[in-house]
C-alpha positions as CSV (number, residue, x, y, z in Angstrom):
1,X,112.9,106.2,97.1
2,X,111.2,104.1,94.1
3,X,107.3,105.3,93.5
4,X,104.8,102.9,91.7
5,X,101.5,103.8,89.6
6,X,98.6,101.7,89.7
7,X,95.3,102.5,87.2
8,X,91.9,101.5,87.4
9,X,90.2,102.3,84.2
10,X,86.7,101.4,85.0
11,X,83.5,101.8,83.2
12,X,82.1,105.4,84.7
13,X,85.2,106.5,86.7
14,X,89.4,106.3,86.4
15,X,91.4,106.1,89.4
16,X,95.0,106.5,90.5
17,X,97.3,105.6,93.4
18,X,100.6,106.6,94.1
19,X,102.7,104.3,96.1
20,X,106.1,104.2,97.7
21,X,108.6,101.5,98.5
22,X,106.4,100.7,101.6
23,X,103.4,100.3,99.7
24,X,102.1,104.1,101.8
25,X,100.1,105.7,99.3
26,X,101.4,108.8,98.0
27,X,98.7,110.2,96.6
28,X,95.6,109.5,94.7
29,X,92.7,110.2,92.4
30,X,89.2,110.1,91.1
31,X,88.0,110.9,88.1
32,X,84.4,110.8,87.1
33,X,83.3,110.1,83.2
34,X,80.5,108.8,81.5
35,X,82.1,105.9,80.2
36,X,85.9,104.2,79.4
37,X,87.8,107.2,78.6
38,X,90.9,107.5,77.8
39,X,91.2,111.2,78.5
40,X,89.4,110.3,81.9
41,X,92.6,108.0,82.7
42,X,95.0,110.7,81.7
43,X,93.4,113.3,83.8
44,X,93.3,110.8,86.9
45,X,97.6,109.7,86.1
46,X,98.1,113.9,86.3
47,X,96.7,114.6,88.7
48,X,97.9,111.7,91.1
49,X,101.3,112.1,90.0
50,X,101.1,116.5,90.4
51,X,99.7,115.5,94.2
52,X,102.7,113.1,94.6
53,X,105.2,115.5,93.2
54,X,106.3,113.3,90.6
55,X,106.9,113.6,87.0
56,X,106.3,109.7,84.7
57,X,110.1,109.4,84.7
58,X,110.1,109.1,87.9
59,X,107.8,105.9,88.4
60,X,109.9,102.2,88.9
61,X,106.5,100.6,87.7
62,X,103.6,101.0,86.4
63,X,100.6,98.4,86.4
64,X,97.0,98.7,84.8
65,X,93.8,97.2,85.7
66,X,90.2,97.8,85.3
67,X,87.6,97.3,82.2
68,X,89.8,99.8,79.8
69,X,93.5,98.2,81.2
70,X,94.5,97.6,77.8
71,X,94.2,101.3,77.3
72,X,96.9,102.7,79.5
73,X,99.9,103.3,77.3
74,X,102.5,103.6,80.0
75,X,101.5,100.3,81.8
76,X,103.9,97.9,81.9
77,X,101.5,95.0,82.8
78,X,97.9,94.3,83.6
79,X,96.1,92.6,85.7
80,X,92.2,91.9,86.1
81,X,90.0,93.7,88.2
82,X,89.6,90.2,90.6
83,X,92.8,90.3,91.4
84,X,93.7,94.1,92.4
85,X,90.9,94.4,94.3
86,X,91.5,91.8,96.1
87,X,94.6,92.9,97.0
88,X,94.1,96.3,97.1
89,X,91.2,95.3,100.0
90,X,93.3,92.9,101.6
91,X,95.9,95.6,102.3
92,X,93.5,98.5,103.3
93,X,91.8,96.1,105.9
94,X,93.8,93.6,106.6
95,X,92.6,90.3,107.7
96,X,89.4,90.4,105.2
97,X,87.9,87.2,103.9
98,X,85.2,88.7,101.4
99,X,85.0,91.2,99.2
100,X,82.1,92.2,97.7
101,X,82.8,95.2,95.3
102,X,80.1,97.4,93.8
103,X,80.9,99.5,90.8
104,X,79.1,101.4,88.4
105,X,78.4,98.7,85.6
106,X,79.3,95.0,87.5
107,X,79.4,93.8,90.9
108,X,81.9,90.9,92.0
109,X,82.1,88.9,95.4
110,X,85.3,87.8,96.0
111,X,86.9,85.3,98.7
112,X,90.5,85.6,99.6
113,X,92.9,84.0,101.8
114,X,95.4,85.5,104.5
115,X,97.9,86.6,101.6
116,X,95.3,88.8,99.7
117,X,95.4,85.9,97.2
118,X,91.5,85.0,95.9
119,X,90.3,81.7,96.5
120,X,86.9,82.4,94.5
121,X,85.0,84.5,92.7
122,X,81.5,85.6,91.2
123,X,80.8,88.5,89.2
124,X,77.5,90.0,87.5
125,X,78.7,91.8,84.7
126,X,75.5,90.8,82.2
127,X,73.1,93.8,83.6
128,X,72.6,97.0,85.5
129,X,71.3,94.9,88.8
130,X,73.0,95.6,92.0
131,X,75.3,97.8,90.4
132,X,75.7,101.4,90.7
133,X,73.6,102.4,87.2
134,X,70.6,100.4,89.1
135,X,70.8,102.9,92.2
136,X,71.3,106.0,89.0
137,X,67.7,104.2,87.5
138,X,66.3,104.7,91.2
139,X,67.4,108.4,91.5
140,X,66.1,109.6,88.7
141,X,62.6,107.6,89.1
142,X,62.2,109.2,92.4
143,X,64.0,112.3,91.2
144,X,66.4,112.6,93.8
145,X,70.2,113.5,93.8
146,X,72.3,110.2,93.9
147,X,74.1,111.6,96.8
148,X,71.2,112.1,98.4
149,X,69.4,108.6,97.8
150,X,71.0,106.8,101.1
151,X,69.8,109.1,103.3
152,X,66.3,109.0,102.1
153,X,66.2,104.7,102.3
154,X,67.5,105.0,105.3
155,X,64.3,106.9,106.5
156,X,61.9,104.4,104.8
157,X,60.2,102.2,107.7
158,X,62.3,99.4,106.9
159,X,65.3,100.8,107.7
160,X,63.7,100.8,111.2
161,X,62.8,96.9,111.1
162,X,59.0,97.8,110.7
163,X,56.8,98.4,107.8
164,X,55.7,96.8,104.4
165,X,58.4,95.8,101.8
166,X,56.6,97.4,98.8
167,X,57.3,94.9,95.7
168,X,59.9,95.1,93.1
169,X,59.8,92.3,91.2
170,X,62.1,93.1,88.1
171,X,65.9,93.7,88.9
172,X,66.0,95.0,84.9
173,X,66.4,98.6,85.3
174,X,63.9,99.5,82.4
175,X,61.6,97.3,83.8
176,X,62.2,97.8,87.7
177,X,62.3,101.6,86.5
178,X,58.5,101.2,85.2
179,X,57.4,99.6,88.5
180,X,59.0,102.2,90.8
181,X,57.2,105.2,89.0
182,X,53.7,102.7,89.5
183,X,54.8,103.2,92.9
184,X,55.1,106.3,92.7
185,X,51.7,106.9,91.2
186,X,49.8,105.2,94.0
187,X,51.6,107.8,95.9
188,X,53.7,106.0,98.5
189,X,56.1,107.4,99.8
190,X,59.8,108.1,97.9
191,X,61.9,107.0,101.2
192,X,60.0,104.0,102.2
193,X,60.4,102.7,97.7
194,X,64.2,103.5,98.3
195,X,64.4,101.4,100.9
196,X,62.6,98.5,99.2
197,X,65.0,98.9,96.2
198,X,67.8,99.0,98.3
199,X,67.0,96.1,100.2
200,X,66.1,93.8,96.8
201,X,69.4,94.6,95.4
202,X,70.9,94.0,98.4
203,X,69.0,90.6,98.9
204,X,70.5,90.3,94.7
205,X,74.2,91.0,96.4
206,X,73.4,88.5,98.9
207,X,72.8,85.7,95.7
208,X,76.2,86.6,94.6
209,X,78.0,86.2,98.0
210,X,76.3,82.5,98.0
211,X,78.4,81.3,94.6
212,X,81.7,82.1,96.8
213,X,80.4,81.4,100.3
214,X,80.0,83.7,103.3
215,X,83.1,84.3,105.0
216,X,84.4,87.1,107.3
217,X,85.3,89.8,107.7
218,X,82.8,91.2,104.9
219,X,84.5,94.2,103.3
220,X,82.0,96.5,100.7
221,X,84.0,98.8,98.2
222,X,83.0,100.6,95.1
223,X,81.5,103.8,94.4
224,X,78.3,102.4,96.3
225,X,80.5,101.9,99.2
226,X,79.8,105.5,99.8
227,X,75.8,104.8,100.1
228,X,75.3,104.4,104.3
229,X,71.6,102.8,102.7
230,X,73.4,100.3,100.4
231,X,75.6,99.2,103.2
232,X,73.1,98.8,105.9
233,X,71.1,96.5,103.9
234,X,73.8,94.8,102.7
235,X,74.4,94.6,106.6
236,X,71.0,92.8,106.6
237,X,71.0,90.4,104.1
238,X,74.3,89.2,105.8
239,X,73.9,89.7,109.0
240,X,77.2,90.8,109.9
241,X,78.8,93.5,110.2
242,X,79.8,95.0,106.8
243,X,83.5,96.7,106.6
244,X,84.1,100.1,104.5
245,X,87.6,101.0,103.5
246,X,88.5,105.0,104.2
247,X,88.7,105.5,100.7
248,X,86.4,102.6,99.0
249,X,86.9,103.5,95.4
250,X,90.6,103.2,94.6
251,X,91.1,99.8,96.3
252,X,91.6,98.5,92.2
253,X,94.1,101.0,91.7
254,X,95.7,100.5,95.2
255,X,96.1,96.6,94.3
256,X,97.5,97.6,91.0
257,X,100.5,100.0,92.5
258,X,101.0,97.4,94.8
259,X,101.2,94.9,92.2
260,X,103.8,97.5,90.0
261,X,105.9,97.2,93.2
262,X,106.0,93.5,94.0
263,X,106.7,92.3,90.8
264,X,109.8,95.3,89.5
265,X,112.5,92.7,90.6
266,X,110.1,89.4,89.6
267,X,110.4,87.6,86.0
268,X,108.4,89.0,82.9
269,X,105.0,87.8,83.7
270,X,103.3,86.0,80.7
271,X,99.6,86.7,79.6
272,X,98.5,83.7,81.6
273,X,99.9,84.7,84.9
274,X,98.7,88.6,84.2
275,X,95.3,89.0,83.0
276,X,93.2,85.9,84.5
277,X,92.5,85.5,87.9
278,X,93.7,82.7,89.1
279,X,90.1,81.0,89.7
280,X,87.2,80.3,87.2
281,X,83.9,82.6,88.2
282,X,80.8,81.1,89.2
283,X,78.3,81.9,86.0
284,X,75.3,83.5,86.9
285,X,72.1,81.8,85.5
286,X,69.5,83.1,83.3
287,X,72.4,85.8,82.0
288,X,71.8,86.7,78.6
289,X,71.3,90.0,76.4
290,X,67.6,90.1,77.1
291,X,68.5,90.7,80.8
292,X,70.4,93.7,79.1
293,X,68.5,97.2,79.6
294,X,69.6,98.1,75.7
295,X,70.3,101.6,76.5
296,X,74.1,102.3,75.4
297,X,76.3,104.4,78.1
298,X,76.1,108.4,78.5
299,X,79.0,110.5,76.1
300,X,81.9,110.5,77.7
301,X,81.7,114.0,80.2
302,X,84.7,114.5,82.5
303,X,83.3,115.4,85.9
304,X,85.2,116.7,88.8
305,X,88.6,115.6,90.2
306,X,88.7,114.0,93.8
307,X,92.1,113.7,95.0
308,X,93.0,112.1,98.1
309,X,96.4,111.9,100.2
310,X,97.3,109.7,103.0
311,X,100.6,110.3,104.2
């Protein structure tokens, strides 16, 4: 039996999959840091490979992927994020035709065809909005746990189809920070302001999706994935039904053991064929540094391990 590694090195968490000559994933892993870490990679690699039984020897390939793919010393190639998500996604639900994938510093829609190969692509990678540091903004305005912000939105009146969407102009997070604790200070109340935020960034998602076209089945993934507010106004803004993977976070580094296996017996692949999607994004306009909230990323802190194993 051959096993293959795939990496996600990502800008707040590092994830790991296991895979074996069937593509079944082995085992897998989730770490949590405060930003590209390469000790946050090696912790997620361990403990994948300890869940799997497996020592680095005994790996047939290994493929990288991710904001810090360059970083991975073992990988033997890299691809982009576009491309292992896409078919990472593809193979978790299969038959999906967009991907919209949420993670802690960008957010990417992606269209692909019946292969898991992407057609198209947009991503917002400029600024915090619609990403999971915007939803991290939100929680600590209202001074709620992030794993408790969902819930809350979803008890806002406008979760229920009813009540007044309470303005939030400004999808900078300094700025759309300032306007949520005004909110706050007229005192109205925390769950129906979470759902108002969720449903702007939602309606921001929504602008994304329209660069690559509306197609489905709509699959979400990313650590927001996991917020049930997130994906019921993402629902919304769609209207249609919105898909969640078991296991939304390590879809990248699904893709990218996939990837290590498909291509062990394939030629060397060149720089052109590894690390560019094979499509030109859609740019985003008004993107510049101004859009930028300034603030650089927390010091790298190693949270917990999450490992996960679907045999």
């Amino acid at each position: 039996m051959n096993y293959y590694l795939g990496v996600d090195l990502g800008s707040t968490t590092s994830k790991a999959v296991v895979v074996d000559d069937a593509g079944t994933i082995e085992a897998s892993s989730i770490v949590q840091m405060g930003a590209v870490s390469r000790a946050g990679m090696q912790r997620a690699v361990d403990e994948a490979l300890a869940d799997a039984g497996l020592a680095p020897d005994d790996l047939s390939g290994i493929v990288s992927t991710g904001y810090g793919r360059r970083l991975v010393p073992l990988a033997q190639r890299s691809f982009t994020e576009i491309t292992c998500h896409a078919r990472g996604t593809s193979a978790m639900v299969p038959g999906a035709r967009l991907v919209i994938d949420i993670g802690g510093q960008d957010s990417k829609a992606m269209t692909v065809d019946a292969d898991g190969l992407v057609e198209d692509f947009a991503m917002n990678d400029r600024c915090a909005s619609g990403t999971g540091r915007f939803y991290e903004v939100l929680a600590r305005a209202i001074e709620c746990d992030i794993g408790e912000l969902g819930p809350l939105a979803l008890r806002g009146s406008l979760s229920r189809g009813g009540g007044t969407d309470l303005e939030v102009s400004s999808m900078c997070a300094t700025f759309a920070e300032t306007e949520i604790v005004s909110l706050l200070a007229q005192g109205l109340a925390t769950e129906d302001i979470a759902a108002s935020v969720h449903r702007a960034i939602a309606a921001r998602t929504l602008a994304l999706v329209a660069q690559v076209g509306k197609r489905a089945p709509v699959v979400l993934t990313g650590g927001v994935a996991r917020n049930p507010a997130a994906r019921h106004f993402l629902a919304v803004a769609l209207d249609h039904e919105v898909i969640v993977p078991g296991h939304p976070q390590i879809t990248g580094a699904y893709g990218a053991a996939l990837l290590a296996r498909e291509h062990e017996v394939g030629p060397a692949a060149t720089e052109e064929d590894v690390d560019r999607p094979s499509q030109v994004p859609h740019s985003e306009p008004g993107h510049t540094c101004a859009a930028c909230d300034g603030r650089p990323s927390a010091i790298v802190e190693l949270g917990p391990v999450i490992g996960v194993r679907n045999r």
